[in-house]
MARGU-13758 format. One record per residue (C-alpha): y, z, x; residue in one letter. Coordinates in pm, whole numbers, plus 32768, in hexadecimal, padded with zeros to 4 digits. Each point is the difference from the previous one (the first is absolute). Example, Ala and Ser with C-alpha at 12.3 -4.5 7.8 and 13.67 -1.06 7.14 Angstrom:
2
PT;7E3E;830C;84CE;A
PT;8158;7FBE;8089;S
END
This chain:
489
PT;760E;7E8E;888D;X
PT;7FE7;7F34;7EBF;X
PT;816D;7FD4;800B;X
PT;7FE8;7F5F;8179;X
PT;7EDD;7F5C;7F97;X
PT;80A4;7F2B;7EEA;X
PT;8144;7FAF;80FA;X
PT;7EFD;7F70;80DA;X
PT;7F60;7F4C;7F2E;X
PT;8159;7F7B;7F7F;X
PT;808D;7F85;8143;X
PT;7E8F;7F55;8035;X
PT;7FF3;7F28;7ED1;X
PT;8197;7FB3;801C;X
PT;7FA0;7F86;815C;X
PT;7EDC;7F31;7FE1;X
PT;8058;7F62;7EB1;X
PT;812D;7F4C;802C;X
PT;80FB;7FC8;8155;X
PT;810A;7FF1;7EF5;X
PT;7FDC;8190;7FE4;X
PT;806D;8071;8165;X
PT;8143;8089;7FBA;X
PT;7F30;80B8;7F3E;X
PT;7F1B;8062;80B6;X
PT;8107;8091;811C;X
PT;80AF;80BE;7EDC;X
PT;7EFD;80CF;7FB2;X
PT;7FC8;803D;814D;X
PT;8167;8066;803C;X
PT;7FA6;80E7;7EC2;X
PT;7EEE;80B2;8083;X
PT;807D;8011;817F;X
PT;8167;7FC9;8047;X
PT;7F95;8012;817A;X
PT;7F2D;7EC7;7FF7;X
PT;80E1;7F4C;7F3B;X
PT;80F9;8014;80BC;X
PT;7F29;7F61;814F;X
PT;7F63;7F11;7F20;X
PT;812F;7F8B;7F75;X
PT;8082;7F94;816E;X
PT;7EC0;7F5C;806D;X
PT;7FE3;7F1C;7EB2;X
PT;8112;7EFF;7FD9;X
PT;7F5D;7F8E;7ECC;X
PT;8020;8147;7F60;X
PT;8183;8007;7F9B;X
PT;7FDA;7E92;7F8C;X
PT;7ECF;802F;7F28;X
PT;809E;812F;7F49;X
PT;8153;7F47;7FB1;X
PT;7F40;7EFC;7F89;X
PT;7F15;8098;7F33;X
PT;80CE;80E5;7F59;X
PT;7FD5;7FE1;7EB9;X
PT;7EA2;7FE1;8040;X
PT;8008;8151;804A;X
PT;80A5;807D;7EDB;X
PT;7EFB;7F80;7F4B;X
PT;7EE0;806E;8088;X
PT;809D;814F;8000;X
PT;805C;7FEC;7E83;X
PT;7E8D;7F90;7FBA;X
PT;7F81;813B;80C5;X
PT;8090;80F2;7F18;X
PT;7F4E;7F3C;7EDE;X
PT;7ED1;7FA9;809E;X
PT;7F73;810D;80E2;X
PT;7EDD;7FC9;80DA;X
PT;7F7B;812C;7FC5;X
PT;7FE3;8046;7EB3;X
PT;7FE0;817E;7FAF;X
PT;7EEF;80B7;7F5E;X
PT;7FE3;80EE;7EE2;X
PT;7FAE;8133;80EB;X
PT;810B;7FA4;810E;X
PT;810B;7FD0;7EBB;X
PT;7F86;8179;7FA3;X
PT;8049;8067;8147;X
PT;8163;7F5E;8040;X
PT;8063;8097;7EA9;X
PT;7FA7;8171;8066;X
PT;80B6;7FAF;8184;X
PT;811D;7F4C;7F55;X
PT;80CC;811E;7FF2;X
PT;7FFA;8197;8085;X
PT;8076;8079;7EB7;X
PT;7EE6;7F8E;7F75;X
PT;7F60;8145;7FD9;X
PT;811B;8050;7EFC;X
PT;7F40;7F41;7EF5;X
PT;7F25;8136;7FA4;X
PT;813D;807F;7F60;X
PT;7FCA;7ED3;7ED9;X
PT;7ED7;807A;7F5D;X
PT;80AA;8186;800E;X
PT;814A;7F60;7F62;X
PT;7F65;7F33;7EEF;X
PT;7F2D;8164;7F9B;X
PT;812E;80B3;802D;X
PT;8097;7F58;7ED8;X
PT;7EE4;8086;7F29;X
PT;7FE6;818E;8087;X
PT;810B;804F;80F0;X
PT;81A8;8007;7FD6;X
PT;80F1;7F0C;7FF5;X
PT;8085;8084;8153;X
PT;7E89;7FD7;8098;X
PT;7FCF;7EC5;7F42;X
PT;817C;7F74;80AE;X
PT;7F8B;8091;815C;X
PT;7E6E;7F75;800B;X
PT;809D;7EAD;7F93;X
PT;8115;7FE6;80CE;X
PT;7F5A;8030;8102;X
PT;7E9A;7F17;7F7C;X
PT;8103;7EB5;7FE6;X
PT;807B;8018;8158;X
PT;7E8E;7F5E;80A7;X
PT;8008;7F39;7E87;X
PT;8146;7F5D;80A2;X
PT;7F4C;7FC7;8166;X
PT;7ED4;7F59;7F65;X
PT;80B2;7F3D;7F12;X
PT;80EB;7F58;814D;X
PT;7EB7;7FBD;80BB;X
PT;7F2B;7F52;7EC5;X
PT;813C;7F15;7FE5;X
PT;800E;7FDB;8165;X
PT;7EA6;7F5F;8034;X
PT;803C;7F1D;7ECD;X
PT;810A;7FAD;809D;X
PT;7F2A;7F68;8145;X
PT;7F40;7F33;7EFE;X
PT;80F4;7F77;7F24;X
PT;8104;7F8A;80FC;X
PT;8169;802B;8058;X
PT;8077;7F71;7EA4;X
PT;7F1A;80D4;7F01;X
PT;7FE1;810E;80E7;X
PT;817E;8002;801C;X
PT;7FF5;8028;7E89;X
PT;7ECE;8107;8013;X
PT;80EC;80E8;80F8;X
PT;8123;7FBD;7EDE;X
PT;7F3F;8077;7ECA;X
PT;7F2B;812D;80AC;X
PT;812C;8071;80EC;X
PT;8078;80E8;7F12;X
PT;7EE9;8038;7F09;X
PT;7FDC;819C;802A;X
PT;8187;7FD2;7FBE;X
PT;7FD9;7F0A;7EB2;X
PT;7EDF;80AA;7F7A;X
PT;80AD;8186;7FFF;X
PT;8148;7F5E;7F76;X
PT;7F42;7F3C;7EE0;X
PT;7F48;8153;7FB8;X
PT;8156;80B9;7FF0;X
PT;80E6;7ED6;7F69;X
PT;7EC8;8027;7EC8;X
PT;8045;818E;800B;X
PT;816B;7FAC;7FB0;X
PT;8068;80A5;8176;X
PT;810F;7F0C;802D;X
PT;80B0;80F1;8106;X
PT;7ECC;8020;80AE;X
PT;7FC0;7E95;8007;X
PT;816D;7F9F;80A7;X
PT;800D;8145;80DF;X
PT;7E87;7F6D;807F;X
PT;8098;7E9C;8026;X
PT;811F;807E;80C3;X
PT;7F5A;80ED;80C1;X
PT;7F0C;7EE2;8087;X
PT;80FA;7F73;806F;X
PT;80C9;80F4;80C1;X
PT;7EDF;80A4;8095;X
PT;7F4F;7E6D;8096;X
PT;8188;7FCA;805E;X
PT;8067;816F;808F;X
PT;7ED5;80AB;8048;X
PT;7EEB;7F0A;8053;X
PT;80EC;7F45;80CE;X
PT;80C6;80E2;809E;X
PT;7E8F;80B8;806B;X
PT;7F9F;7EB7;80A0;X
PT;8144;7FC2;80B5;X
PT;7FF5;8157;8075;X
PT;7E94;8031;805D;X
PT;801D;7E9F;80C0;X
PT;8104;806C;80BD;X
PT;7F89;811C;808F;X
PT;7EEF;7F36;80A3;X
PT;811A;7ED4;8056;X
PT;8151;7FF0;8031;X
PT;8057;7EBE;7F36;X
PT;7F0D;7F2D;7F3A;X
PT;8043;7EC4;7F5A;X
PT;7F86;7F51;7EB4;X
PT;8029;7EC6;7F4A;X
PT;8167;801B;7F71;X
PT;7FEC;7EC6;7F15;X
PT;7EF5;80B0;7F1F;X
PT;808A;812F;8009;X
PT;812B;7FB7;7F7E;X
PT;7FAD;7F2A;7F21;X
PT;7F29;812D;7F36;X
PT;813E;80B3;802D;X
PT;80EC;7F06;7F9D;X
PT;7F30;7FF2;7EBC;X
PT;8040;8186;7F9B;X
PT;813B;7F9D;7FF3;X
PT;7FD0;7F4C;7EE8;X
PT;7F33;811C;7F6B;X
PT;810B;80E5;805B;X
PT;80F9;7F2B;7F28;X
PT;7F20;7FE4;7ED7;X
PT;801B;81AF;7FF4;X
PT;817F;7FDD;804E;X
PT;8064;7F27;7F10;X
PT;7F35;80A4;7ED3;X
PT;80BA;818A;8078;X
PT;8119;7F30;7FFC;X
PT;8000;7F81;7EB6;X
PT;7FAF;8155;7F79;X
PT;811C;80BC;8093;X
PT;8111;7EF0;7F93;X
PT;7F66;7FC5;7EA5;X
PT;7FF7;817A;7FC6;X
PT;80E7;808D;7ED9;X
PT;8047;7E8A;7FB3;X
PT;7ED1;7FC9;7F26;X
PT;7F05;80B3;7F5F;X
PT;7EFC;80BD;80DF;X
PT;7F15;7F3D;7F4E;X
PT;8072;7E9E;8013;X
PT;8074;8036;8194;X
PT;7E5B;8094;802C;X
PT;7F9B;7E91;7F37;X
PT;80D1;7F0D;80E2;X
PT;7F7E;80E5;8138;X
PT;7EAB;7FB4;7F86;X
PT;8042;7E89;7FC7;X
PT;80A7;8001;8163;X
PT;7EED;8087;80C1;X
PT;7ECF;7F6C;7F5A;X
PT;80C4;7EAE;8045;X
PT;8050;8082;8166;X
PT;7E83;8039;802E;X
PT;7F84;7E9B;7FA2;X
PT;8110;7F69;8117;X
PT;7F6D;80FE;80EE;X
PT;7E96;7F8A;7FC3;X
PT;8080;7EB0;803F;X
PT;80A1;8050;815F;X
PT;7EC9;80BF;806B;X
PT;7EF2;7EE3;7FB5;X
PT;80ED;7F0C;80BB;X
PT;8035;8113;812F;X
PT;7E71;7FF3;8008;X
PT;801A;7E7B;7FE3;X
PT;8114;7FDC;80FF;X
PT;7F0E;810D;80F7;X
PT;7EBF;7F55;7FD6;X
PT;8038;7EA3;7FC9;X
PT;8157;7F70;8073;X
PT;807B;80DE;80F8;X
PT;7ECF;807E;809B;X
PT;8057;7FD1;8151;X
PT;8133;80FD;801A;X
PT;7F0B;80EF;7FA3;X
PT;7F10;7FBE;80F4;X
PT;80A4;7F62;813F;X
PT;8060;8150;806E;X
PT;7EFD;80D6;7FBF;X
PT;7EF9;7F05;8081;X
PT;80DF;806C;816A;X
PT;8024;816B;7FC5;X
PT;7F46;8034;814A;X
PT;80CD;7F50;80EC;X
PT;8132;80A6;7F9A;X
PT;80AF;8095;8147;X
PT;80F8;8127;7F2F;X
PT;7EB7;809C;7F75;X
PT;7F95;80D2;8133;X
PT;7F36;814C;7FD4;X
PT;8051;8129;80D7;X
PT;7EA1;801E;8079;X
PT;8024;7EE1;80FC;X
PT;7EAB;803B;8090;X
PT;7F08;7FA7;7EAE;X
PT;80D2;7EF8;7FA9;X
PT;7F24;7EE7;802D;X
PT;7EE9;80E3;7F4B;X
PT;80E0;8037;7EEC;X
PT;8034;7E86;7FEF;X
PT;7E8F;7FAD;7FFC;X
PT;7FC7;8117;7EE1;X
PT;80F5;7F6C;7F23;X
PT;7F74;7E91;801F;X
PT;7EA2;8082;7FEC;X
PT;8088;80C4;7E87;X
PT;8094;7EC1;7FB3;X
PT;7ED3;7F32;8008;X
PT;7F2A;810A;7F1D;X
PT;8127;8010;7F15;X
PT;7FC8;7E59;7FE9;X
PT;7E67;8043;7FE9;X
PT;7F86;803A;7E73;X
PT;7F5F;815F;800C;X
PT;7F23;7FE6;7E9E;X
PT;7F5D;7EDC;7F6E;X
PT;80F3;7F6C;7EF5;X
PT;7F6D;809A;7ECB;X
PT;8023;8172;8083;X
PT;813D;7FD5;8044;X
PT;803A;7F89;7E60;X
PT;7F1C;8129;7FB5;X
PT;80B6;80FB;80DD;X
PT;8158;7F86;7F47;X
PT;7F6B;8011;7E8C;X
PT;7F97;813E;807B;X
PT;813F;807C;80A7;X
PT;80BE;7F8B;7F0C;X
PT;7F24;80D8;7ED3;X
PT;8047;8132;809B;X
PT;813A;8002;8070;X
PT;8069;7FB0;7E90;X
PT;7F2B;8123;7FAA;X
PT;8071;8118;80DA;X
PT;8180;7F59;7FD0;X
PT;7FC3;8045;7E99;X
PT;7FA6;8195;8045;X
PT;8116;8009;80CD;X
PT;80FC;7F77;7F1A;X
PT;7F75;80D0;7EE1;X
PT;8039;813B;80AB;X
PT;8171;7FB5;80A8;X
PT;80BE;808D;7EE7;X
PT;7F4A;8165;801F;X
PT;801E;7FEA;819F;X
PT;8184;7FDC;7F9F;X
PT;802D;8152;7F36;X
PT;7EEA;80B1;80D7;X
PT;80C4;7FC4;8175;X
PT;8142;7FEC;7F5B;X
PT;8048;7E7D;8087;X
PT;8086;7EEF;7F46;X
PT;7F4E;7EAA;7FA0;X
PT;80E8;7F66;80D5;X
PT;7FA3;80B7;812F;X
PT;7E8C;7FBC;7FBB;X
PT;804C;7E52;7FC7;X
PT;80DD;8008;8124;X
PT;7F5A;80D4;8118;X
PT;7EA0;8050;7F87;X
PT;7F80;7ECB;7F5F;X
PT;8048;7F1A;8118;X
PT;7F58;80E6;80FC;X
PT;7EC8;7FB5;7F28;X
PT;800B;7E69;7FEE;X
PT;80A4;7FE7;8152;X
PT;7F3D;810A;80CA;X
PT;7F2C;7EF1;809A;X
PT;80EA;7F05;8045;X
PT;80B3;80EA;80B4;X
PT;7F01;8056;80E4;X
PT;7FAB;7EBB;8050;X
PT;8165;7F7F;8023;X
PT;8060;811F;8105;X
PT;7EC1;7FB9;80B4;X
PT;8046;7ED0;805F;X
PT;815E;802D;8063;X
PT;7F67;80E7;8108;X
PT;7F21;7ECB;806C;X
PT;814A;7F13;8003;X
PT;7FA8;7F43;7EFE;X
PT;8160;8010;7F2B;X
PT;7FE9;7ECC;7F50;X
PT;7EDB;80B2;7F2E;X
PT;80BC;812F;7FDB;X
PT;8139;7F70;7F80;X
PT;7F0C;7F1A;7F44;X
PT;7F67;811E;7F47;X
PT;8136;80FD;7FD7;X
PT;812F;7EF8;7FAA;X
PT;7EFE;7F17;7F55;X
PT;7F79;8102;7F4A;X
PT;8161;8086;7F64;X
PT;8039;7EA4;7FA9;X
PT;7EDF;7FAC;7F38;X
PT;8022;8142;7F4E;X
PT;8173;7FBD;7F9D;X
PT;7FB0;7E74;7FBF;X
PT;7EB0;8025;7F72;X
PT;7FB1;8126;7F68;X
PT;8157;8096;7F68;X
PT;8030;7EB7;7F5B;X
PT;7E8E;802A;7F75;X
PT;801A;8166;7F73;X
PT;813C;7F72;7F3F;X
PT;7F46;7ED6;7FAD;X
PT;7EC4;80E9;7F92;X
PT;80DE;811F;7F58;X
PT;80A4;7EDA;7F08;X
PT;7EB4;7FB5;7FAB;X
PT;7F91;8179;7FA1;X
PT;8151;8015;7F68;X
PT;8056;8115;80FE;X
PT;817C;7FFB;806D;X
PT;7FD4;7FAC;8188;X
PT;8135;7F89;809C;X
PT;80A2;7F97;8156;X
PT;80F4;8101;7FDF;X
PT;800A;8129;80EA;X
PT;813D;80C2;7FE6;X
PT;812B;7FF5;812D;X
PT;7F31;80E5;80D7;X
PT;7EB2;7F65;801E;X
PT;80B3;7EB3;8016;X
PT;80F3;8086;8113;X
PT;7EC5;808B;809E;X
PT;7F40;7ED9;8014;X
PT;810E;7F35;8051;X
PT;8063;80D9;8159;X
PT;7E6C;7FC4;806A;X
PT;7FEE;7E8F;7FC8;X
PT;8185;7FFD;80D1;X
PT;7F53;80B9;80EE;X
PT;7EFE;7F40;804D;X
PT;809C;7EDA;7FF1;X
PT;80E0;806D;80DE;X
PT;7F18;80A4;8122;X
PT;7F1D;7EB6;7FC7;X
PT;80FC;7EF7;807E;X
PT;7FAB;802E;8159;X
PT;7E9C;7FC2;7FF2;X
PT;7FDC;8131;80D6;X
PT;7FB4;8142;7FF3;X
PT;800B;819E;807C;X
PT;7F87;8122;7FD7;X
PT;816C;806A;7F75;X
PT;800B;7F1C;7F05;X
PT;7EA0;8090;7F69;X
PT;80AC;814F;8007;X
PT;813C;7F97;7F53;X
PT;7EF8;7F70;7EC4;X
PT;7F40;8103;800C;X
PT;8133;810D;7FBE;X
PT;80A1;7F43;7F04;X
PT;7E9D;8038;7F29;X
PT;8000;815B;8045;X
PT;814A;8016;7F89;X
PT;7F93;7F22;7EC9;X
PT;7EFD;80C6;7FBC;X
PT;80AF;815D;8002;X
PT;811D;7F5E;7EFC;X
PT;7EF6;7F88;7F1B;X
PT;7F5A;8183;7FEE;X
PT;8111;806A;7F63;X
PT;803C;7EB0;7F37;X
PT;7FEE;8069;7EA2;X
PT;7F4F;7F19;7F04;X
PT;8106;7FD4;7F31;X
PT;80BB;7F5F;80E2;X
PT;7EF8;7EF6;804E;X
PT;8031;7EA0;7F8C;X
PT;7F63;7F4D;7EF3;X
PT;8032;7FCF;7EBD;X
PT;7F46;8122;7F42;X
PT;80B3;80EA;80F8;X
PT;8146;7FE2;7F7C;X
PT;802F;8052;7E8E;X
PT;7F1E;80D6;7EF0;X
PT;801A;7E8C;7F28;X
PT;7F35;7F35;80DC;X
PT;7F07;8150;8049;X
PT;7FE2;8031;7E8C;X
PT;7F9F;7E5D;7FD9;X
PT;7F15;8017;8115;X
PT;7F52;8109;7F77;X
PT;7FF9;7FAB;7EA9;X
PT;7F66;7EB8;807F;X
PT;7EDB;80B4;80A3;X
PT;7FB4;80C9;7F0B;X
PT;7FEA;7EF6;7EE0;X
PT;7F16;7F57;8114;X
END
């Protein structure tokens, strides 16, 4: 009722202040009733006029909303939207179990509780950067989404790049990657499909993210490369040196091209990132099977769409909530780390199966629930938004950081990943690409993703470590200067 109330309220004051607002005024009708906007629209000649004309009027006032609600939120209603925000929720009794479970319990129970303790972590963490989002703007907010988006993902791989678990840290990178592009996806295309037969999306930004990992997937080519036609023409050591040089040079240029994607996305180009979602609903090839709730279904999602637009939590909760998050996530990443090595000779897995499959069900869990839940609602500009924008932030942002971070512990984190993680990699990002073009998709398609992961994932069980990429990986030299360097620390 509160909800109606403030609509009401909305259309009032947009109606008596100003005859400038009328376009308006009719588009929020046509938001909240489709039936009387249609009549409406036929009886007022002024209508069509008024909205051409005030266009950019309109773009204000709606940019202005998100920054300057009229209702402001209170403490007890910014409790209660935290504790609704997600239905995993509950899971966060498992943090206080997994930070005593360091102390008293196993390794195994300490891996388990906290697995299992960062997954809500992750979910809480996306919503406190969502609402400061709504207050900062587009811009800052943009930059909010960039610097949170992957924080479960940064934090664990700064815990393990300072534990000198260099395979872990690239098989975690990797994995991220393959599972947003493979899995994620392919769930989304697939679940989607089953309730429609085609839907569409906003081709321009999604290739665009995927355009970019193929500059990521050159930067691990071109280092494996390197490796394999330098080998047995210099010294082990000098060919590890250049590889070192190459990638932490690689890195900086890949910091550069993400800051001016973000740039290009929020500042000059803004428009080919919104035109088409801002029309999602009137596209014709998006049709669900259940022809009978389709105007319901219609009315849901623009009803969701307006809350999503509405801050939740007064501003300083939502700072709180991400100090907060972001304590304990590095706390419980920091058990889990610490007890990876034992999980590894207890199950009989390798650290590459752990950074590859496991870790990224941790960071990712939530995003994945979120991103197939609205590609059930029709909403695949979101989707595509979190899964392909996700895998590109991780490969533009947050590789290039761990090598940036690991020359500055003195830890020997490259860009190279052997032939078969780079092959590997390089088949998803094709595929994508590839099944992307259209700006379409099937339930078929989500299927096709979704085995090539399974079939990922089953190679990579039996992947032995020694096998993996990076630098400390491949010869007793470099192991015996790592360690000699941690020990004199």
């Amino acid at each position: 009722m509160e909800q109606t109330h403030n609509a009401e309220y909305s259309i009032t004051t947009s109606e008596t202040t100003s005859h400038h607002l009328e376009g308006d005024h009719d588009s929020k009708l046509q938001l909240n009733d489709p039936v009387k906007s249609g009549s409406s629209s036929s009886t007022d000649p002024m209508s069509s006029h008024q909205e051409n004309s005030n266009e950019n009027t309109d773009t204000a006032l709606n940019n202005t909303t998100l920054r300057q609600p009229h209702h402001k939120p209170t403490a007890k209603e910014g409790l209660m939207a935290i504790v609704k925000s997600s239905w995993i929720n509950p899971l966060v009794i498992f943090i206080p179990f997994g930070i005593a479970s360091h102390f008293v319990w196993s390794p195994t129970i300490t891996f388990v509780l906290n697995f299992i303790a960062i997954v809500p972590l992750a979910k809480l963490l996306g919503f406190a950067t969502e609402e400061l989002a709504l207050y900062t703007g587009e811009v800052v907010g943009g930059l909010l989404n960039a610097s949170f988006g992957n924080a479960v993902e940064l934090i664990v791989s700064i815990i393990a790049l300072t534990k000198n678990l260099v395979i872990v840290v690239q098989a975690s990178m990797l994995g991220s990657i393959l599972s947003n592009l493979l899995l994620v996806l392919g769930m989304c295309f697939w679940l989607g499909g089953y309730r429609y037969k085609e839907q569409t999306f906003n081709v321009t930004a999604a290739q665009t993210s995927a355009s970019l990992l193929f500059i990521a997937t050159a930067s691990l080519l071109l280092p494996a490369a390197f490796y394999g036609s330098s080998f047995g023409t210099e010294s082990t050591a000098t060919v590890n040196s250049d590889i070192l040089i190459i990638s932490r040079a690689t890195s900086i240029i890949l910091l550069i091209v993400y800051f001016a994607y973000l740039f290009f996305q929020l500042k000059t180009h803004q428009h080919l990132f919104l035109a088409e979602a801002s029309t999602e609903e009137h596209r014709p090839l998006s049709r669900p099977i259940d022809h009978e709730n389709a105007l319901e279904q219609q009315q849901e999602e623009n009803d969701q769409h307006e809350e999503e637009e509405t801050p939740q939590m007064p501003f300083w909760m939502s700072i709180i909530l991400l100090l907060v998050t972001t304590a304990l996530v590095a706390v419980c990443a920091e058990f889990l780390v610490s007890a990876i090595e034992v999980v590894v000779e207890q199950w009989h897995i390798s650290q590459t199966f752990v950074g590859l499959i496991l870790l990224p069900i941790v960071g990712n869990a939530a995003e994945h629930v979120t991103a197939v839940t609205v590609a059930y609602k029709n909403k695949m500009d979101l989707a595509l938004g979190v899964a392909v924008g996700s895998s590109m932030q991780i490969a533009l942002l947050v590789t290039p950081l761990m090598v940036i971070i690991g020359w500055g512990i003195n830890v020997e984190m490259s860009l190279y990943f052997n032939i078969y993680e780079t092959a590997v990699m390089f088949i998803a990002v094709v595929m994508v690409n590839y099944l992307i073009m259209d700006g379409k998709s099937n339930w078929l398609e989500g299927l096709m993703l979704f085995a090539i992961y399974i079939i990922i994932a089953i190679s990579f069980y039996y992947y032995p470590d020694n096998a993996s990429g990076g630098l400390t990986s491949d010869n007793s030299a470099s192991k015996a200067i790592t360690s000699t360097a941690i020990s004199g620390h």
